[in-house]
C-alpha positions as CSV (number, residue, x, y, z in Angstrom):
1,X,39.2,33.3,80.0
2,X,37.7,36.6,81.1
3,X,37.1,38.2,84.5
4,X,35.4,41.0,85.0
5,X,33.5,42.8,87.6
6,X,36.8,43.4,89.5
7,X,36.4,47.4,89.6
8,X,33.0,47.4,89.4
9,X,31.4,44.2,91.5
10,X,29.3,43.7,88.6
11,X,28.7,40.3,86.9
12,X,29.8,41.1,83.6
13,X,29.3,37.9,81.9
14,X,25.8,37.8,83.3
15,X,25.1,41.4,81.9
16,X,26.6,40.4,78.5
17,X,24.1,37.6,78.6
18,X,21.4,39.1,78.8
19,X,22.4,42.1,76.4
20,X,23.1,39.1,74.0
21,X,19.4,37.7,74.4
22,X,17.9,40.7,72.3
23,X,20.7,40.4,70.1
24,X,20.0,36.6,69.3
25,X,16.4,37.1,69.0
26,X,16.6,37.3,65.2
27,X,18.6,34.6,65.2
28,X,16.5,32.1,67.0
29,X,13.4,33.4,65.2
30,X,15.5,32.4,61.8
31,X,16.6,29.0,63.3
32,X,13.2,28.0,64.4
33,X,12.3,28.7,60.5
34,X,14.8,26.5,59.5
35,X,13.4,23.7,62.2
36,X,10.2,24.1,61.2
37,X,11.1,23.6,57.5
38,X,13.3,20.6,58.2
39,X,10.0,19.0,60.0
40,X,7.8,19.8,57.6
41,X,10.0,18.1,54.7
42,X,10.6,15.1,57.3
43,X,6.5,15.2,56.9
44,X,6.4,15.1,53.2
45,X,9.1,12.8,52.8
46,X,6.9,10.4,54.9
47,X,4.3,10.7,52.9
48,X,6.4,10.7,50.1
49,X,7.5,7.0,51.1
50,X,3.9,5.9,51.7
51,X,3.1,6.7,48.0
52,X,6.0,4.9,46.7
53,X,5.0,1.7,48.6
54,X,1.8,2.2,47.4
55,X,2.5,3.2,43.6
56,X,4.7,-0.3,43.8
57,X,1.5,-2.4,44.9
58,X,-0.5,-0.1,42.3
59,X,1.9,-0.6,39.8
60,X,1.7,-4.9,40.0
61,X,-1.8,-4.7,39.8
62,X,-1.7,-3.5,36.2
63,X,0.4,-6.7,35.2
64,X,-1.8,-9.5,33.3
65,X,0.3,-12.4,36.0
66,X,-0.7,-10.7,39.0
67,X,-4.1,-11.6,37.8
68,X,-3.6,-15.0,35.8
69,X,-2.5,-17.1,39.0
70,X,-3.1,-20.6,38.4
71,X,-3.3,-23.1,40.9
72,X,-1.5,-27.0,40.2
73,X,-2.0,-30.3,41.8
74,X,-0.3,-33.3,41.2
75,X,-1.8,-36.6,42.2
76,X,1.3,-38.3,43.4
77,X,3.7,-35.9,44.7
78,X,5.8,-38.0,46.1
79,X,6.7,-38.8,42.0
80,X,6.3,-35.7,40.4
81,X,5.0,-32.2,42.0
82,X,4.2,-28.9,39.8
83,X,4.2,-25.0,40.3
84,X,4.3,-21.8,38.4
85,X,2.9,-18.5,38.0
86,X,1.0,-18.9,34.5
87,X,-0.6,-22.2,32.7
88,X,-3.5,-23.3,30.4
89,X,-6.1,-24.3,32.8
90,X,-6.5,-28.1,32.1
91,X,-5.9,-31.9,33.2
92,X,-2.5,-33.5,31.9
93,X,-0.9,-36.5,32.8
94,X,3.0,-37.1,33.0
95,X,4.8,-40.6,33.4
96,X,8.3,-40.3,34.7
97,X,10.8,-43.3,32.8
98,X,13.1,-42.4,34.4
99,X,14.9,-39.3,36.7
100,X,18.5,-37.4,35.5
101,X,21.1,-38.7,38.0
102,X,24.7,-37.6,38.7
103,X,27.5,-39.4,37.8
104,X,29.2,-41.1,40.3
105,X,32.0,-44.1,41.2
106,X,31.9,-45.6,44.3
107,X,34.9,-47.8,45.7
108,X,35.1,-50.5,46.9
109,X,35.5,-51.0,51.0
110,X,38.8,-49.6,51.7
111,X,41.3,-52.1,53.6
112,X,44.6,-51.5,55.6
113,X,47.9,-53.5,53.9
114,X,48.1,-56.1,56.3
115,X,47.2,-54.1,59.2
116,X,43.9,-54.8,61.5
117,X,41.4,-51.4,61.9
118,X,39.3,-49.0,61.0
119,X,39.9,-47.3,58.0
120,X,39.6,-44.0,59.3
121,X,39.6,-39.8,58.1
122,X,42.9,-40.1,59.8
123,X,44.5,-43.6,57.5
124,X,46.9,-42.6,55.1
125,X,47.7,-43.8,51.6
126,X,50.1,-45.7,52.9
127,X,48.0,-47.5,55.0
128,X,46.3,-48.1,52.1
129,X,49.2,-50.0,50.0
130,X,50.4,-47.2,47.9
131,X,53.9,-45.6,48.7
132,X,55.8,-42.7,47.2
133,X,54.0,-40.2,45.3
134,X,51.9,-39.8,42.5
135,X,49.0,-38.2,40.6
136,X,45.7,-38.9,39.3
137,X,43.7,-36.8,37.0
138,X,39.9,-36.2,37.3
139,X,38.0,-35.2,33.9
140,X,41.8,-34.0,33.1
141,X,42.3,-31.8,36.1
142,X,45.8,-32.9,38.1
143,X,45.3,-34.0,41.6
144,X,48.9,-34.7,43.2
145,X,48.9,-37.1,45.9
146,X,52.0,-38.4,48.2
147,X,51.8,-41.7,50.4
148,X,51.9,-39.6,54.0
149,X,48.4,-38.1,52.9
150,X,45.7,-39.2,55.1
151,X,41.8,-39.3,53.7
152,X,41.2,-36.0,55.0
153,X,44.1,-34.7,52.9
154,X,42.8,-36.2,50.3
155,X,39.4,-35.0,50.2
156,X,40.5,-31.5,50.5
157,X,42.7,-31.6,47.2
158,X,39.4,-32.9,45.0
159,X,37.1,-31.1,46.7
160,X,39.6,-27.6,46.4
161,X,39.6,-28.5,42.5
162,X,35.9,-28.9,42.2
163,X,35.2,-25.8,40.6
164,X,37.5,-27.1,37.3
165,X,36.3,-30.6,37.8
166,X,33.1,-30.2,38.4
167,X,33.5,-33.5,40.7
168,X,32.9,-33.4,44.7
169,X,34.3,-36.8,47.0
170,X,33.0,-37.7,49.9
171,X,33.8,-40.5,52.4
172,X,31.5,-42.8,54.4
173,X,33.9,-43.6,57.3
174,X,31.1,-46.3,58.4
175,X,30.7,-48.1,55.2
176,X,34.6,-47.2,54.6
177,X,34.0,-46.1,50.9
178,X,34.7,-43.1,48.8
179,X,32.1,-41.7,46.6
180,X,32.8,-39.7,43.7
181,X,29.5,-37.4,42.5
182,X,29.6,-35.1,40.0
183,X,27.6,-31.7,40.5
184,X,25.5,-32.0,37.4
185,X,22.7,-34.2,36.6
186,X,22.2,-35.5,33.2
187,X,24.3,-37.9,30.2
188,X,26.2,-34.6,29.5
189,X,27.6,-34.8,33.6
190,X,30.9,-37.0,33.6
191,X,33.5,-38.6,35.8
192,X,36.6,-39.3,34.1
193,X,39.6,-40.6,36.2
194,X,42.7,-41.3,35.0
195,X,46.2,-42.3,36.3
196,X,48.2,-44.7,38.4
197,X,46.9,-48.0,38.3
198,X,48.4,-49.0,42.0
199,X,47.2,-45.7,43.7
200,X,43.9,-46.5,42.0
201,X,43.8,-50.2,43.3
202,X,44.4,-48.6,47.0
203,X,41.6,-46.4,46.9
204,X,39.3,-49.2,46.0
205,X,38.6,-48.6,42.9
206,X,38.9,-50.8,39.4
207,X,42.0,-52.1,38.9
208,X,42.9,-49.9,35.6
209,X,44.8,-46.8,35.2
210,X,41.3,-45.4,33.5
211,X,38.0,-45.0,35.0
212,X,35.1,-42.9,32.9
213,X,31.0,-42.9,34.3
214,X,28.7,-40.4,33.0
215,X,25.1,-40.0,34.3
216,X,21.5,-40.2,33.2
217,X,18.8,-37.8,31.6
218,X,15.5,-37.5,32.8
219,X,12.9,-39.6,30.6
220,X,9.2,-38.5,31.0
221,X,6.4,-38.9,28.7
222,X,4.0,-35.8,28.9
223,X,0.4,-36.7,27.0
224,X,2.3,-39.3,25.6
225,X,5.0,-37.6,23.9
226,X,8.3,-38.5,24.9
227,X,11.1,-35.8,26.7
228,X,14.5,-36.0,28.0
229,X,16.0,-33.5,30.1
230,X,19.4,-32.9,31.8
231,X,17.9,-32.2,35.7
232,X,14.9,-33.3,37.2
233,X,13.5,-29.9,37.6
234,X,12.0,-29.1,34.0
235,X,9.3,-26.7,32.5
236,X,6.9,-28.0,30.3
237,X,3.6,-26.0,28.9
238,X,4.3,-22.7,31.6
239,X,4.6,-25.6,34.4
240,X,7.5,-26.2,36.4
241,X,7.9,-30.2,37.3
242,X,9.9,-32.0,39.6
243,X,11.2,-35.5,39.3
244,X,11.5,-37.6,42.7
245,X,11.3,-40.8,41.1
246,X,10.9,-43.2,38.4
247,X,8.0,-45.3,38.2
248,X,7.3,-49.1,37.2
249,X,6.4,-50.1,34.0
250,X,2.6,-50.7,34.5
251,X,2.1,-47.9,36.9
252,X,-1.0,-45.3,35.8
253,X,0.5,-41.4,34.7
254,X,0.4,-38.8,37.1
255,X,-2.5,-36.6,36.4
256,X,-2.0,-32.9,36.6
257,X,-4.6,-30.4,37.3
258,X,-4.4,-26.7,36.7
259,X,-6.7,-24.5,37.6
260,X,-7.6,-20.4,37.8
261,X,-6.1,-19.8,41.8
262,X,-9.5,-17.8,43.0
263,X,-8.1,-17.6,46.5
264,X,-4.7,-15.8,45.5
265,X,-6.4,-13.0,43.3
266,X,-8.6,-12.2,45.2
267,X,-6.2,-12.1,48.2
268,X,-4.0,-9.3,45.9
269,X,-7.2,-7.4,45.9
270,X,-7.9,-7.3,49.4
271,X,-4.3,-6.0,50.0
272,X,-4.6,-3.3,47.0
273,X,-7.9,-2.0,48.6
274,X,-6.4,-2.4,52.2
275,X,-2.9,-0.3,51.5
276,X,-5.2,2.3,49.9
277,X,-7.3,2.8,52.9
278,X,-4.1,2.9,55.0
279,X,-2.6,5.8,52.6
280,X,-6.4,7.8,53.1
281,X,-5.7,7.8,56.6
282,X,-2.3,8.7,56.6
283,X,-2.7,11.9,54.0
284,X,-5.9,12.9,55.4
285,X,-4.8,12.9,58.9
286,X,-1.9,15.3,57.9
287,X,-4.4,17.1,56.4
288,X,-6.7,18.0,59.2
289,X,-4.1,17.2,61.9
290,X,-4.7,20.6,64.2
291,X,-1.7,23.3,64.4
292,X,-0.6,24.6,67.7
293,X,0.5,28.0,66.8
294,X,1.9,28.5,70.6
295,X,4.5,26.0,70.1
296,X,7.3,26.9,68.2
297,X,10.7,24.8,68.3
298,X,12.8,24.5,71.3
299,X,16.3,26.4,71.4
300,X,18.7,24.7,73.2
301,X,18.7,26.6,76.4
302,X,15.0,26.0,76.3
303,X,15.6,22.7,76.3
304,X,18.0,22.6,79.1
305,X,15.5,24.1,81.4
306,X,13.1,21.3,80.7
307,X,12.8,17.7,81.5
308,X,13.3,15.1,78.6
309,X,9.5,14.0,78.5
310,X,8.1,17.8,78.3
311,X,10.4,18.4,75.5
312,X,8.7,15.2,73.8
313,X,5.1,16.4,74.2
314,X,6.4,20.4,73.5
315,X,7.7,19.1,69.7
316,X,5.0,16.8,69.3
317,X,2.6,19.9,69.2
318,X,5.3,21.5,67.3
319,X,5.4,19.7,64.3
320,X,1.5,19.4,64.8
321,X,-0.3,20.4,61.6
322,X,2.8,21.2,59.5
323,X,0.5,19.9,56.5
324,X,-2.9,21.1,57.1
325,X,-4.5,21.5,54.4
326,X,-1.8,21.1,52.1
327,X,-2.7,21.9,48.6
328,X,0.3,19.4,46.9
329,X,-1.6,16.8,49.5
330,X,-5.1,17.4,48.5
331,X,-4.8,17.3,45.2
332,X,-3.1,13.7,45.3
333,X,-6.0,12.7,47.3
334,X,-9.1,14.2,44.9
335,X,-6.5,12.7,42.1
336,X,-6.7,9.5,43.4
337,X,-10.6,9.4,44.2
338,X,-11.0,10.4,40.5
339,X,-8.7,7.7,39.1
340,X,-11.5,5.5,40.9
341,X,-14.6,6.7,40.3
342,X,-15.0,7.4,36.5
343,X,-16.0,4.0,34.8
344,X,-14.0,2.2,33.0
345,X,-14.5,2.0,29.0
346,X,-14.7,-1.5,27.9
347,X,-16.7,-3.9,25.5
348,X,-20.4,-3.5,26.1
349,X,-21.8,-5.5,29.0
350,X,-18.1,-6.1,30.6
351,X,-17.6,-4.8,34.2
352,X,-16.7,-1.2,34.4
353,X,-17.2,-0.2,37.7
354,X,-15.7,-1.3,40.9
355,X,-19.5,-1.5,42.7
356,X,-19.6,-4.3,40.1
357,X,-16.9,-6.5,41.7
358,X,-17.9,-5.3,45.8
359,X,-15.8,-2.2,46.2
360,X,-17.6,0.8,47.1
361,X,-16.4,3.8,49.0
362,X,-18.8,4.9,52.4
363,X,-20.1,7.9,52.7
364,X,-18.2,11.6,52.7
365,X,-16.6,11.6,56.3
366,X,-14.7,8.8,55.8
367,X,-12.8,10.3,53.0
368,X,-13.3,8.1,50.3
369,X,-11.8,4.9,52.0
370,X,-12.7,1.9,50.0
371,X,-14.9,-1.0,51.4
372,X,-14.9,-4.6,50.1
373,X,-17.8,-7.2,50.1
374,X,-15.0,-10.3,49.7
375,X,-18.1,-12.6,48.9
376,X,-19.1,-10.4,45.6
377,X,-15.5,-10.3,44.4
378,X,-14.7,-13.7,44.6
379,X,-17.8,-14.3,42.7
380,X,-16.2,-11.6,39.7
381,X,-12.9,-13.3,40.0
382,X,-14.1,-16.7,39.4
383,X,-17.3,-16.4,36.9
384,X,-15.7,-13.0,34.9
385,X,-11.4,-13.5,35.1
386,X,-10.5,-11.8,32.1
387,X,-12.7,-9.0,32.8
388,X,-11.9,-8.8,36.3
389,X,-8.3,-8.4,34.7
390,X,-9.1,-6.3,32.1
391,X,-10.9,-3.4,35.0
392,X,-7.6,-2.9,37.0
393,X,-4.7,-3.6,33.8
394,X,-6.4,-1.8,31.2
395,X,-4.2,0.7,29.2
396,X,-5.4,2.3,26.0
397,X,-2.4,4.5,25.6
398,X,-4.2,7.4,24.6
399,X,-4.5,11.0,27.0
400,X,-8.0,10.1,28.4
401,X,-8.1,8.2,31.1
402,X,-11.8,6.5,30.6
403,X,-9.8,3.1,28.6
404,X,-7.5,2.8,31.3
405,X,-7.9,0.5,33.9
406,X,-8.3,1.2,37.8
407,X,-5.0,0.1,39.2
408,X,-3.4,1.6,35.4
409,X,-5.3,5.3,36.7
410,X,-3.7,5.2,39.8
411,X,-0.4,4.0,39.0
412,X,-0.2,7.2,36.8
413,X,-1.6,9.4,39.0
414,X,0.9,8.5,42.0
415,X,3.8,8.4,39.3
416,X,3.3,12.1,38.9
417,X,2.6,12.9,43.0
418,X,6.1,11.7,43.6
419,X,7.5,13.6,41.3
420,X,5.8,16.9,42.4
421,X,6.5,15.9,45.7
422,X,10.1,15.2,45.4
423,X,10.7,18.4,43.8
424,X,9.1,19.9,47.0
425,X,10.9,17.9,49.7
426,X,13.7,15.3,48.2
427,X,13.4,11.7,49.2
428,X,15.7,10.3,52.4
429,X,18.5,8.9,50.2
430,X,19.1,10.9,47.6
431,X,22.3,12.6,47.9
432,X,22.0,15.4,45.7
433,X,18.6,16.9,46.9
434,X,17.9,20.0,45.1
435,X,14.0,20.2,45.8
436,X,12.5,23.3,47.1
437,X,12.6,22.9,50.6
438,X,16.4,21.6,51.2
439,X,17.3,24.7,49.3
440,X,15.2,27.0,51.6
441,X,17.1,25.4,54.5
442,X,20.4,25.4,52.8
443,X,19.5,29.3,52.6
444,X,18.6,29.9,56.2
445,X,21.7,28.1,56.8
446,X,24.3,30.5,54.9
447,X,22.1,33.2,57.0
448,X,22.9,31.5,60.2
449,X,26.1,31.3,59.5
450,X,27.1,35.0,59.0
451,X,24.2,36.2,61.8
452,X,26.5,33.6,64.1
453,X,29.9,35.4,62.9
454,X,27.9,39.0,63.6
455,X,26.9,37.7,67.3
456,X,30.3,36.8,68.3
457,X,31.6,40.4,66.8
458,X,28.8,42.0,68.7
459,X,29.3,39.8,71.9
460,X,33.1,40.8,71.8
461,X,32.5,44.4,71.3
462,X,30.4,44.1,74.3
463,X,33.1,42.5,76.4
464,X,35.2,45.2,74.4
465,X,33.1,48.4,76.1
466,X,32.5,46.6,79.8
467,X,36.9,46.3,80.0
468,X,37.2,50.1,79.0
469,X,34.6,50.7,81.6
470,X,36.8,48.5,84.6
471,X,39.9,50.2,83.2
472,X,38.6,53.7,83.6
473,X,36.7,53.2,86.8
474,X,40.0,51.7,88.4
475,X,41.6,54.4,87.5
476,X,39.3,56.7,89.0
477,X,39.4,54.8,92.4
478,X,43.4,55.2,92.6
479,X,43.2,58.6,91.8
480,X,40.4,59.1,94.8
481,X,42.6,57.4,97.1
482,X,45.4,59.3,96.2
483,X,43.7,62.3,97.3
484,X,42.2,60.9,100.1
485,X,45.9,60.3,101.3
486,X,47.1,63.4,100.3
487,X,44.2,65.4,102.5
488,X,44.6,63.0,105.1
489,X,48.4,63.7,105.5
């Protein structure tokens, strides 16, 4: 707390304002530097994310599967449906014997001893006919069971066991049965119970002390050759089949077609040439984005002197043209138009040009954006595949890039962008950012730090001289009106 002005009628703290404002000048200049910088690697990093995204489309377009998509029909799915990613293009024909099932024991309707009602979740074992207690093992797990447990009891101790059993039970409380299912499919999936005979007999089921089921593989017969397996779901030749039931003896084979999937290619191509058009305009509008060299960053008491939407437009022009002309920027950009036009080096008389398959870039102002004649490609796609593959996945391993393939070029040419990039402005969430910019700021910072410790030295000298000032010119009005007192006496 300081008052001052008391001697003087002066407003000190105003006066050590303003002394202070030439003082912080170098400050603010220094923390608008370090503003500025923190935008412009926000800016980079932006970009910086854009590539990514678009190295990770780049870099699926030199796979062989993105390109060998094959398209399956089944003609009965309600029997047998198909998918996968890859397959011989052909006709096949599958006849399902016979589909894997569970194992399973049903009971018989469950009864009260003697007493009328519903056999409920609530009905206990007792209910049931069996008293005391007792156990029961299910493919040699130990279930313990006592006569006051109701259904619901029941159920829970299986059902907590079923990770070691393998065996879940349910019960129908309308049919009044209990089902035991095991979780696997196939004559390797087993129910084994074993126990009391009389606890057994209660539930409804045989009257033993041993009960063992086990359940069924899947029989098929692809082009005639016969094939068991443990689920219904099954790959056979690259394709992936489904089982939903067994047909009659008599019934005609399901015929499978698979064929080259046109529409899905072609598709991936679209959205290759679509991203890339989206990254021209994002790097080229950093590019020529104009600068406003009369805006520099708000301080804060700037900012409390202006309303919350001019501050918006003021730091939009800000951090207006932090990029321009960016050298790191343009060079991904000629990069990238490179990686496109040079041909491509194949057999003789194979595609090498994109022209060739209907993408062709306009003219110079619209900065080498890619267009797309959709009808041409799809023509490439399903008359030349291979080749069509062969133009974007290309890779001939050696330095030149003429063997390579288009999507192969630009894959490499991105991979070493984000590199140069990251080494100039870090990436959002990497923790230990040493690129060239962070340590810039991290410099201004330390700066900051001892120009802030200098100010509040130079503030309190300040405060220092202004006290020494009331001090002395109180001193000077006692003494005058001491005198004045003495002359008036």
């Amino acid at each position: 707390m300081r008052v001052g002005g008391l001697a003087t009628g002066m407003d000190i703290d105003m006066m050590v304002k303003e002394l202070m404002k030439a003082e912080r000048m170098p400050y603010e200049k220094l923390n608008q530097k370090k503003q500025t910088l923190d935008w412009q690697r926000s800016a980079y990093r932006e970009i910086n994310s854009k590539l990514l995204e678009f190295r990770n489309l780049a870099f699926d377009m030199t796979l062989n599967k993105t390109f060998n998509v094959s398209k399956f029909h089944s003609s009965d799915d309600s029997v047998v449906s198909v998918t996968g990613n890859a397959a011989i293009n052909g006709s096949f024909n599958i006849f399902i014997k016979q589909v894997a099932t569970s194992a399973s024991i049903t009971s018989e309707q469950l009864k009260k001893d003697g007493q009328d009602g519903k056999v409920d979740f609530s009905t206990t074992l007792k209910d049931l006919g069996f008293n005391g207690e007792g156990s029961f093992k299910i493919n040699d797990v130990e279930i313990n069971v006592k006569d006051t447990d109701k259904i619901a009891n029941l159920l829970d101790k299986v059902n907590s066991q079923a990770g070691k059993t393998g065996v879940k039970l349910n019960y129908d409380a309308t049919l009044e049965r209990l089902f035991f299912t095991s979780s696997k499919t196939g004559s390797e999936s087993k129910i084994k119970l074993t126990g009391n005979s009389d606890l057994f007999n209660s539930l409804g089921l045989a009257n033993a002390d041993s009960v063992e089921v086990k359940g069924d593989d899947a029989i098929v017969e692809y082009n005639k050759q016969r094939f068991e397996f443990s689920t219904n779901v099954f790959t056979i030749n690259g394709m992936t089949f489904t089982a939903k039931k067994a047909q009659n003896t008599g019934d005609q084979p399901i015929n499978i077609s698979v064929t080259h999937n046109t529409d899905a290619v072609v598709d991936k191509i679209k959205t290759f040439v679509e991203k890339y058009n989206e990254l021209v305009d994002l790097v080229h509008g950093k590019l020529t984005e104009k600068k406003y060299r009369d805006f520099h960053p708000l301080s804060d008491e700037e900012k409390e002197a202006m309303k919350e939407k001019d501050i918006e437009r003021w730091e939009s022009k800000a951090k207006s043209g932090l990029l321009q002309s960016d050298p790191l920027l343009r060079t991904v950009m000629s990069e990238m138009r490179l990686a496109l036009s040079e041909p491509f080096k194949g057999k003789q008389g194979e595609l090498s040009i994109l022209k060739e398959i209907g993408i062709t870039t306009g003219d110079y102002r619209e900065n080498g954006k890619l267009h797309l004649d959709e009808e041409k490609l799809r023509q490439a796609v399903t008359e030349r595949p291979e080749e069509v593959t062969k133009l974007f996945t290309s890779d001939d391993g050696i330095k030149s890039t003429a063997g390579d393939g288009f999507a192969t070029r630009l894959n490499n040419v991105l991979k070493a962008s984000l590199e140069h990039l990251t080494k100039k402005a870090g990436t959002a969430d990497n923790l230990t950012d040493n690129s060239f910019l962070s340590k810039d700021i991290r410099g201004i910072e330390d700066k900051l730090k001892e120009m802030s410790k200098r100010l509040l030295s130079v503030e309190e000298r300040y405060y220092r001289q202004f006290t020494a000032m009331e001090k002395a010119i109180n001193q000077l009005n006692s003494q005058s009106a001491w005198l004045a007192q003495q002359f008036g006496g």
